[in-house]
C-alpha positions in Angstrom: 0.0 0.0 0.0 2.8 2.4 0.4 4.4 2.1 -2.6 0.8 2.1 -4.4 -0.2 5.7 -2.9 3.5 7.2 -1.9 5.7 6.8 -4.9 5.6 9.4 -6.7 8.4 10.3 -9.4 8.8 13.7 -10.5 9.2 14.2 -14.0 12.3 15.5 -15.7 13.0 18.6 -17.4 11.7 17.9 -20.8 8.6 16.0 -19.5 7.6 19.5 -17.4 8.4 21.8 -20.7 5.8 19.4 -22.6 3.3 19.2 -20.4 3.5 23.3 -19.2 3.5 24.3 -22.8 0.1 22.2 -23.2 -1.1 23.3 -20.2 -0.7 26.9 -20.7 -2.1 26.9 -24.0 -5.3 25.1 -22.8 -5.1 28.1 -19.9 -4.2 31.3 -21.8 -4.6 30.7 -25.4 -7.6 32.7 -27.0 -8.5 29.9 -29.3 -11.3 32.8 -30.7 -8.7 35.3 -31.3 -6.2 33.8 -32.9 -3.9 36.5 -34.7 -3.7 38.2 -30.9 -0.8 39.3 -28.8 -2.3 37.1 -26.2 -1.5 34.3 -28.0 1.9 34.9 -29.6 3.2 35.7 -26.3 1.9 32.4 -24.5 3.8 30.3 -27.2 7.2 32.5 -27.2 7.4 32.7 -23.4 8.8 29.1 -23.9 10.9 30.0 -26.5 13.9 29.9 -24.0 13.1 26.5 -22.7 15.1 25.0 -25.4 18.2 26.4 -24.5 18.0 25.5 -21.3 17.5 21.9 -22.0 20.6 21.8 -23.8 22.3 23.1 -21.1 21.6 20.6 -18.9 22.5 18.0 -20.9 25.3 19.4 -22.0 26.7 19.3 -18.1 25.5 16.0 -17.5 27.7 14.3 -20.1 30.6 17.0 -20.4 29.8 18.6 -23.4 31.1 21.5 -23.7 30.2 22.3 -27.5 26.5 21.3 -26.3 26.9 23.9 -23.5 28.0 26.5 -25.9 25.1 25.9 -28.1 22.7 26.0 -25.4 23.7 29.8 -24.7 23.9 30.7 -28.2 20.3 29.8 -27.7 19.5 31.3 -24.8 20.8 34.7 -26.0 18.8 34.3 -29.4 16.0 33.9 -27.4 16.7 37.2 -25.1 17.4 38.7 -28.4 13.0 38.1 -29.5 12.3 39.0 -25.7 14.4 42.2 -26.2 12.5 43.4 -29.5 9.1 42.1 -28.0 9.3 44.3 -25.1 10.5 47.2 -27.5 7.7 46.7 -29.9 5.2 46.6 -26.5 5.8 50.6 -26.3 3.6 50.9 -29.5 0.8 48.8 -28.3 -1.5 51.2 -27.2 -4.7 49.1 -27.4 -5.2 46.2 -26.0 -8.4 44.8 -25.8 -9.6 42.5 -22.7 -8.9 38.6 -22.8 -9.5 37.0 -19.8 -8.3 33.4 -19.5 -10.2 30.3 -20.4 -10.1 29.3 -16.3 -11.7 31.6 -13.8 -10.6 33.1 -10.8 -11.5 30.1 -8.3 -9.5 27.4 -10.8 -6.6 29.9 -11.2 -6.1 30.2 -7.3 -6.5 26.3 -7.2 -3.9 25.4 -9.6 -1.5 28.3 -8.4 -1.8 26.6 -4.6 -1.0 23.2 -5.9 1.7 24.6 -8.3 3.7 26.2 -5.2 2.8 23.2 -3.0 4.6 21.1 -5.6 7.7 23.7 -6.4 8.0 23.9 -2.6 8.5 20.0 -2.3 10.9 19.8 -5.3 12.8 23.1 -3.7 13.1 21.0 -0.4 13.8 18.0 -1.9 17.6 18.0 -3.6 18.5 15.7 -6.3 21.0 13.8 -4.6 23.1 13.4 -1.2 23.8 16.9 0.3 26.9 18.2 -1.0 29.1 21.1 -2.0 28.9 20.7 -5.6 24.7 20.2 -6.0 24.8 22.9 -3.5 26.6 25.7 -5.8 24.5 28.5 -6.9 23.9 29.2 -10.8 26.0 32.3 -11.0 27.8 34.4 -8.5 26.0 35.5 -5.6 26.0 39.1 -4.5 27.8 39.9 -1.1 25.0 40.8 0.5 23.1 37.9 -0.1 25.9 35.8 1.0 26.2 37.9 4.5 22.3 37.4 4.8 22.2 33.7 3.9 25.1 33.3 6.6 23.3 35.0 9.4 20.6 32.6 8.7 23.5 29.3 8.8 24.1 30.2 11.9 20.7 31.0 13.0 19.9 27.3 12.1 22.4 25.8 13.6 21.9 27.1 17.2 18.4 27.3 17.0 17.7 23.1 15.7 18.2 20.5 17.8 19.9 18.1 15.3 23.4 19.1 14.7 23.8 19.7 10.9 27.0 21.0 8.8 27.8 24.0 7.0 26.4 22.4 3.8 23.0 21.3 5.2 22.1 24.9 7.2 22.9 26.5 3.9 20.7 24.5 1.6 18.0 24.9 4.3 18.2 28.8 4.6 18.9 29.3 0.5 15.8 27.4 -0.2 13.8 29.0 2.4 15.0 32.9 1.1 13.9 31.9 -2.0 10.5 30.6 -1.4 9.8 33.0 0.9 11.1 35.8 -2.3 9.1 33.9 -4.7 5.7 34.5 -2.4 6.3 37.9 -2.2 6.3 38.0 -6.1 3.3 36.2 -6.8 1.2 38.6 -4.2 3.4 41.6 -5.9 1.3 40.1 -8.9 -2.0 39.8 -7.7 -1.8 43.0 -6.2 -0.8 44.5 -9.1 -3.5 43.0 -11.4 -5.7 44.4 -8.7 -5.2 48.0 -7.7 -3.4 49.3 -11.0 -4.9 46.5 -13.8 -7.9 47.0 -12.3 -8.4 43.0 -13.1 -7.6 40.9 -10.1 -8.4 38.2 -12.7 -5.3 39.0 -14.9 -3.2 39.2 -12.1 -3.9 35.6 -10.8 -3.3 34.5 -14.6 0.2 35.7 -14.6 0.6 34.1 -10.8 -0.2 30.6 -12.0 1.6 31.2 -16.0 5.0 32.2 -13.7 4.1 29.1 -11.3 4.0 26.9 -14.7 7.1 28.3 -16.5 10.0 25.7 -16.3 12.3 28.6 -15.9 11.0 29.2 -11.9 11.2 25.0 -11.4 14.9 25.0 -12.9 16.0 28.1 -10.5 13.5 27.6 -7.5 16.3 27.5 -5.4 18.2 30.1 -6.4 17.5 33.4 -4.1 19.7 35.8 -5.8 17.8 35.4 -8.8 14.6 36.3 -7.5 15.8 38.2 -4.8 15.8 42.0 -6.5 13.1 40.7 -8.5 10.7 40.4 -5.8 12.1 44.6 -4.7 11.4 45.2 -8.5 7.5 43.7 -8.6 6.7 45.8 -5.1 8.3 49.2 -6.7 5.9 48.6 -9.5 2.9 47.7 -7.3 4.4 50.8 -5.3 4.5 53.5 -8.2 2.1 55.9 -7.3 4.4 56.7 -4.3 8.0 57.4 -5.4 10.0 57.6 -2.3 8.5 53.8 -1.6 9.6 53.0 -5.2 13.0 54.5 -4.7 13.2 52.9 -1.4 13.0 50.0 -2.9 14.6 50.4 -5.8 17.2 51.4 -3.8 17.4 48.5 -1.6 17.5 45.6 -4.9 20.6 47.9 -6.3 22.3 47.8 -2.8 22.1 44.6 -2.5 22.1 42.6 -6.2 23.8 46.1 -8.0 22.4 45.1 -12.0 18.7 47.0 -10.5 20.7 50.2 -10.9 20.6 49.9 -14.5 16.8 50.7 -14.5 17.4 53.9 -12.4 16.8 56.0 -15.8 13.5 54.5 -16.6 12.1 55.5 -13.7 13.8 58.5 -12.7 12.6 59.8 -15.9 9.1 58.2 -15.1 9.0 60.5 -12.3 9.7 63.6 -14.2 8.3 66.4 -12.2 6.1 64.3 -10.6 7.9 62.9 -7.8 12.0 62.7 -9.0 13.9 64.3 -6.4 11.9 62.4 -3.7 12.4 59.5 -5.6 16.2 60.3 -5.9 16.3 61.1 -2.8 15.2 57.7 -1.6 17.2 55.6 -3.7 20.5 57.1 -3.2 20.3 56.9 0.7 18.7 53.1 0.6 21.4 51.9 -2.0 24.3 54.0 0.3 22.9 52.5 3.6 22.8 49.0 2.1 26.0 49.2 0.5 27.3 50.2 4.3 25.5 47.4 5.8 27.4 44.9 3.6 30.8 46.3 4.0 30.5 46.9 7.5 29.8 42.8 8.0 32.1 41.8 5.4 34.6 44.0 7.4 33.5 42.4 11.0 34.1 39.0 9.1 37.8 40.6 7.9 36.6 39.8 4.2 36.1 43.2 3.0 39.3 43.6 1.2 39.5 40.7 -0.1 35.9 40.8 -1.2 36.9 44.3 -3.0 39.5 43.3 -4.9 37.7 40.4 -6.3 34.7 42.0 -7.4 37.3 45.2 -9.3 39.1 41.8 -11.0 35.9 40.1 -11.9 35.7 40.0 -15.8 31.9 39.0 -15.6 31.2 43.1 -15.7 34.2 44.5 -17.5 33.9 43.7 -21.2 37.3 44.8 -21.5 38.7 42.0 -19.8 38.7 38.5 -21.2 36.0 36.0 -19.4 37.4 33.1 -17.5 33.5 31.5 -16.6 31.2 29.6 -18.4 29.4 31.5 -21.2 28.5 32.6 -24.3 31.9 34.3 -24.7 34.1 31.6 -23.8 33.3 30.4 -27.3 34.0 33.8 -28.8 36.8 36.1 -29.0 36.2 38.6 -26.0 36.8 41.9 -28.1 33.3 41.2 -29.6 31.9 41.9 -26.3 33.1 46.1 -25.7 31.0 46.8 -28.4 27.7 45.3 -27.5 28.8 46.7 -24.4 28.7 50.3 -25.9 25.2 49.8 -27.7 23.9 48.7 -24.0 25.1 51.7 -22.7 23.3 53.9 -25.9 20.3 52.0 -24.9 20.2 53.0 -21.4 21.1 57.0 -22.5 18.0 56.5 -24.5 15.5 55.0 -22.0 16.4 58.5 -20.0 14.9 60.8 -22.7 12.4 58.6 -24.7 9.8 58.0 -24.7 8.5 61.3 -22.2 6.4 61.3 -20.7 6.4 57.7 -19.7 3.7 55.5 -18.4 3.2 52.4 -16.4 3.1 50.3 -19.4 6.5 51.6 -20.7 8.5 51.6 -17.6 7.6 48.1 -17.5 8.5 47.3 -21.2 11.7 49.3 -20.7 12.5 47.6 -17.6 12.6 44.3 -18.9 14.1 45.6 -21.6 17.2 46.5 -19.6 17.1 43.6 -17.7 16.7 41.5 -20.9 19.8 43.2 -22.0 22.4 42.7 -19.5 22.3 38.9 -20.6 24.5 40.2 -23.8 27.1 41.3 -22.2 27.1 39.6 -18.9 29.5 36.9 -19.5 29.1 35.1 -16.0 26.6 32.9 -17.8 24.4 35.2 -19.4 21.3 34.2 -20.3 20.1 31.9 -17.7 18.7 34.7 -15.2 15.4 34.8 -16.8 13.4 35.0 -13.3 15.1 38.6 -13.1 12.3 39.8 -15.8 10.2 37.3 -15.8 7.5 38.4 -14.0 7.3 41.7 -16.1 6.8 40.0 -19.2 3.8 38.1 -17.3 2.5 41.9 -16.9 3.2 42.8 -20.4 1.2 39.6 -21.6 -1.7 40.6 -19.5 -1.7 44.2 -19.1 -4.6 45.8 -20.1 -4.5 49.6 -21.9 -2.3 51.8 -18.8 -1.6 54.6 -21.1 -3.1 56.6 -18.0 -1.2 55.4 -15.5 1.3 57.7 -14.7 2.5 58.9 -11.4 0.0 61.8 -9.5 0.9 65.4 -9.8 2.1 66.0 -5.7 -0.1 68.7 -4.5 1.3 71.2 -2.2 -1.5 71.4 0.2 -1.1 67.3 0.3 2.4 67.1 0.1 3.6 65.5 3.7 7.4 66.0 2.8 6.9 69.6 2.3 5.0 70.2 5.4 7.0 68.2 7.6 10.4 70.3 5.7 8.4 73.1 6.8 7.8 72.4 10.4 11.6 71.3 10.7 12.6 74.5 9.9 10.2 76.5 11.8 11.8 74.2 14.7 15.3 74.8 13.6 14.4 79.0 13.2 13.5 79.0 17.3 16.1 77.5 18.4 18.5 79.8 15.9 17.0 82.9 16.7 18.3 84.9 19.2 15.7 86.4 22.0 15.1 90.0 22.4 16.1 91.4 25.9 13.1 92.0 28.5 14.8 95.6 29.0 16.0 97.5 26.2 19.4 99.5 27.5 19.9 103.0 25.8 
């Protein structure tokens, strides 16, 4: 009876891409409409699941020709993403497709969904161990002081006495989960408040639960980390010191987020951008502090600054030495794609202007989308840092209104409080006039 009703296998990679692509079209697809966005965008979203495939069996058997060709697709892939998001600033009209389940089934199959990602997240492929325990790329300081705070947490705290490898799997998985829930209710809320469609924002909470892309990296909190900071500024946008707060918070701590500073400091254009500024300068400088003033309690801070200033991963002008696309190609081609990236990013500051919540999303991704070029660290494989704003994109409705509100002056709390600070300050400045004037 126990092996009847408990033995359960969990499919492999290629079995989950077949049977997520089927059941996202039987989901999402708008069998009615079928020349639609909708529709072009639930069959491309697994355009990348390819690439990945050959990735992993490239590593399995040693392949290294197979992993080359599994980033070459990877990057062809980002390449569509790159120009879809583009193209998404001239799609002014969207019309309304709701999904073929409603909102009852899509909260149903989201909760199973995590239920099952949260088993194969806690469940490891094989004995614990340093090398199923590496991360997929290199891990941001921060993350690493955060994740060993929580190591040692675990190990006075339990009663069984585990090792260094065990307390971190434990704590990396649990980060991650935990950063994964706050982008699914990032997503309803969302669909909610600024879609005005709690529906559409279930729809892209189960389509991000079905991906492979979050099963593959489930386990991997730096890459939904700043992602999760990223879906809350968004929810967040009507207020720009929140957004820049937390904005602020995913460059601190993961650093690529401060790419996307000139989308929305320009989205904020007199409505909002010194506040905004404001708050992300002191959150990234305060988080920046935090970091070096543990990795300088933990006498790592040197070190840890001289290996970031010779990391090749984010100087194009230095040849790569990890695993990438441009292992397999001559490392000169990489300064200028560098230099367009860096064009593309001076343009996102001026156009388009005024910007609305549907182009600061488009452009986001965008930028995202495009550090996988020239990233050589394995570019191409942090798809979770912009997947959930595609998701958006997919099911956005029209947003060409949404744009940040006009700060009143009679309603403006900075100004008032400014005000009463220096009304405090001009007391205790001013000098008292004597009781008795002497001639």
């Amino acid at each position: 009876m126990k092996s009847i009703f408990f033995e359960f296998t969990l499919p492999n990679a290629t079995t989950w891409a077949y049977f997520s692509f089927v059941l996202a079209v039987a989901l999402f697809f708008k069998f009615s409409r079928l020349l639609s966005m909708r529709n072009w965008d639930v069959v491309t979203l697994f355009l990348l699941v390819p690439g990945f495939l050959l990735l992993q069996e490239g590593h399995r058997y040693g392949a290294s020709n197979q992993v080359w060709y599994g980033y070459v697709w990877l990057l062809v892939g980002s390449g569509y993403l790159f120009v879809r998001c583009l193209m998404d600033l001239a799609l002014v009209r969207r019309p309304a497709l709701s999904p073929n389940l409603n909102f009852g089934g899509l909260a149903w199959l989201a909760g199973a969904l995590l239920v099952s990602l949260t088993s194969v997240a806690y469940r490891p492929s094989a004995p614990l161990s340093a090398d199923n325990a590496e991360p997929v790329g290199k891990l941001p300081a921060a993350v690493t002081e955060v994740q060993r705070i929580g190591e040692n947490q675990v190990k006075q705290q339990t009663a069984v006495e585990r090792t260094g490898v065990e307390a971190r799997f434990w704590v990396e998985r649990t980060l991650a989960l935990l950063c994964h829930l706050a982008i699914l209710v990032g997503l309803v809320s969302i669909g909610h408040r600024h879609f005005h469609d709690v529906h559409a924002g279930m729809a892209a909470v189960t389509f991000y639960l079905l991906l492979p892309y979050t099963a593959i990296h489930v386990g991997q909190v730096h890459h939904v980390w700043p992602t999760a900071l990223l879906i809350w500024a968004v929810a967040a946008y009507r207020r720009p010191t929140v957004a820049g707060v937390l904005l602020g918070v995913a460059s601190g701590t993961a650093y690529f987020p401060a790419l996307v500073f000139p989308v929305w400091f320009s989205f904020y254009w007199r409505r909002g951008a010194g506040r905004f500024l404001a708050a992300f300068l002191l959150t990234a400088v305060l988080s920046l502090a935090v970091t070096g003033f543990f990795l300088w309690w933990h006498g790592e801070l040197e070190q840890s600054l001289q290996s970031v200033l010779a990391l090749s991963d984010w100087q194009p002008w230095k040849e790569p030495k990890t695993e990438g696309f441009w292992i397999g190609v001559h490392w000169a081609y990489r300064i200028p794609v560098f230099i367009a990236y860096l064009a593309f990013l001076f343009t996102t500051f001026f156009w388009p202007a005024p910007k609305n919540l549907a182009q600061v999303l488009a452009l986001t991704a965008a930028t995202l989308i495009g550090i996988q070029f020239w990233y050589a660290d394995q570019g191409g494989v942090f798809v979770l840092w912009y997947l959930p704003l595609l998701l958006l994109l997919a099911f956005r409705p029209n947003l060409s209104d949404r744009r940040p509100p006009s700060i009143r002056p009679e309603e403006d709390w900075l100004r008032r409080f400014g005000q009463f600070l220096a009304q405090l300050a001009g007391r205790f400045l001013h000098a008292p006039e004597p009781v008795v004037k002497v001639h």
